[in-house]
N, C-alpha and C positions, 0 to 999 in steps of 0.2 A: 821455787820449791816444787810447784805443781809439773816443772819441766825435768827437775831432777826424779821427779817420781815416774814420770810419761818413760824416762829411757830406764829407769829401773826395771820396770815394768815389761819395757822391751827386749832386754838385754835376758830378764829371766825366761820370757817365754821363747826366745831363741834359745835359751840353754837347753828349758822341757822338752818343748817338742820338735825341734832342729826342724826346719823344712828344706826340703832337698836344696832349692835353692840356693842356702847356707851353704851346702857340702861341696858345691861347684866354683872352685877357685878360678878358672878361667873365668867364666861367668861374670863372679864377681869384678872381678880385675875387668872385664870390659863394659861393667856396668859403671864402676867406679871412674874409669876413662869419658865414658858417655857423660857420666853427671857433672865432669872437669871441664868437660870441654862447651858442654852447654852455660857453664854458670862463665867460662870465658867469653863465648860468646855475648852473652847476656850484658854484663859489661862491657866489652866493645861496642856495641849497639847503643847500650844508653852514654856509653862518653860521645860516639861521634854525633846522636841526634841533638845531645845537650848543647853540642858547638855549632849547631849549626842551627838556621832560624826556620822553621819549621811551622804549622800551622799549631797553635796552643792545643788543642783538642787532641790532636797526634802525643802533641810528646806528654801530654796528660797518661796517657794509655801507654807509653811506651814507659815510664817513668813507674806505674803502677807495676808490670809486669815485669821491671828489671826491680825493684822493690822487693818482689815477691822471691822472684829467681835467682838474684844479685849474690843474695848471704852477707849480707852485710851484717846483720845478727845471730846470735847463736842458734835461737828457735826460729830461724828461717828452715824453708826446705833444704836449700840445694846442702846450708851447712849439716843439717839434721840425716841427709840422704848418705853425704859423703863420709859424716862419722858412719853413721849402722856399715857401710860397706868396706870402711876401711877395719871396723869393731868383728866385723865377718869375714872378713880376706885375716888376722892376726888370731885371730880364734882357731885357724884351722893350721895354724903352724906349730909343728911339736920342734921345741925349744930343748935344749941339754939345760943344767945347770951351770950357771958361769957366775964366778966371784966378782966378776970385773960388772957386768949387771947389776944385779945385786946389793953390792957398794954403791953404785951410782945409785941403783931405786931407792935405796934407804933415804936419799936424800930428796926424792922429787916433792915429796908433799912437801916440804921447809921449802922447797925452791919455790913450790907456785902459792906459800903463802905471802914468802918475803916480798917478791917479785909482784904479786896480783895486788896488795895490800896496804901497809904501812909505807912503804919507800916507791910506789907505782909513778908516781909523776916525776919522781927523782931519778931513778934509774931508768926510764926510757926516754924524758926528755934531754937527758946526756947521752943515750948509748945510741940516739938518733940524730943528737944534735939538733934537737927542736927542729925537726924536719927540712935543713938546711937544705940537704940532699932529693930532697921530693920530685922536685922535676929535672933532676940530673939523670944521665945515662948509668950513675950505679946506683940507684935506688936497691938495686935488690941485692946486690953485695954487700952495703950497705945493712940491708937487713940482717942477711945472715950472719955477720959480725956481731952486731948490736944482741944479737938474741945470744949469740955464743957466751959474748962478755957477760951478761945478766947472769946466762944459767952459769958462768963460771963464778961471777962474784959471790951470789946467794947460793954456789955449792958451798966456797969456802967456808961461808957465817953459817952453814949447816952443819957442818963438820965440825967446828968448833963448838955449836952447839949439843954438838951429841958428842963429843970428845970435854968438854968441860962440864958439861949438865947431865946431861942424859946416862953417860957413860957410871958417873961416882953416885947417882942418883938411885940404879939399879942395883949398885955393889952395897948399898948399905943393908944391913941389916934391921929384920923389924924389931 
């Protein structure tokens, strides 16, 4: 809660007082490169020190700082750095209206409730196949399949649910 509040927080005072910073798309974009390619680094670092035997006190310290750097949690940096930048490169793009948007947004929030929630260990330990894949050459194909299939399956049961609930829900009268 106190993390959803910290980018609440941040997100309004980027709206008030915009600092230039904000206004420079190039900038950002090569900020946001910088913070990609340091949190890759960051991870290459700590997988090659961890396979190799090293004096304990080193990988103490390189462990701590690939921790920090790594993003392996939400309220880490490098992930906290790379949303505000990708939240400030999307901020500065004027959009037209599009129905085909729209329709899909309708349905994001039902997607990351079904999907994050009630069915979370069902749908990604199939759409990963309990990580059979992990250290195969397509992991990351892989990935992006898996993510596709979820967001497709929990669009469907979204759609249905605003097509049979939500829909004859609104039409009643009081």
């Amino acid at each position: 809660l106190l993390w959803a509040i910290l980018m609440y927080c941040i997100g309004a005072y980027l709206k008030k007082y915009s600092p230039k910073f904000a206004e420079n798309n190039k900038l950002i974009t090569i900020s946001l490169l910088v913070v990609l390619a340091f949190a890759t680094v960051c991870i290459i670092i700590d997988d090659y020190y961890r396979s190799t035997s090293f004096h304990p006190l080193l990988l103490k310290m390189i462990d701590f700082v690939a921790r920090i750097f790594r993003g392996t949690q939400i309220n880490d940096i490098i992930p906290f750095l790379a949303g505000l930048l990708i939240f400030m490169r999307f901020r500065n793009i004027n959009m037209q209206k599009s129905r085909l948007i729209n329709f899909i947004g309708a349905t994001t929030f039902g997607i990351y409730l079904l999907h994050e929630t009630l069915f979370r260990k069902t749908f990604w330990h199939h759409a990963t196949r309990d990580g059979a894949v992990q250290d195969s050459g397509f992991l990351f194909l892989n990935m992006i399949i898996a993510v596709f299939f979820v967001f497709a399956f929990c669009f469907v049961v979204d759609m249905l649910r605003i097509i049979l609930i939500e829909n004859p829900f609104f039409k009643m009268k009081p």
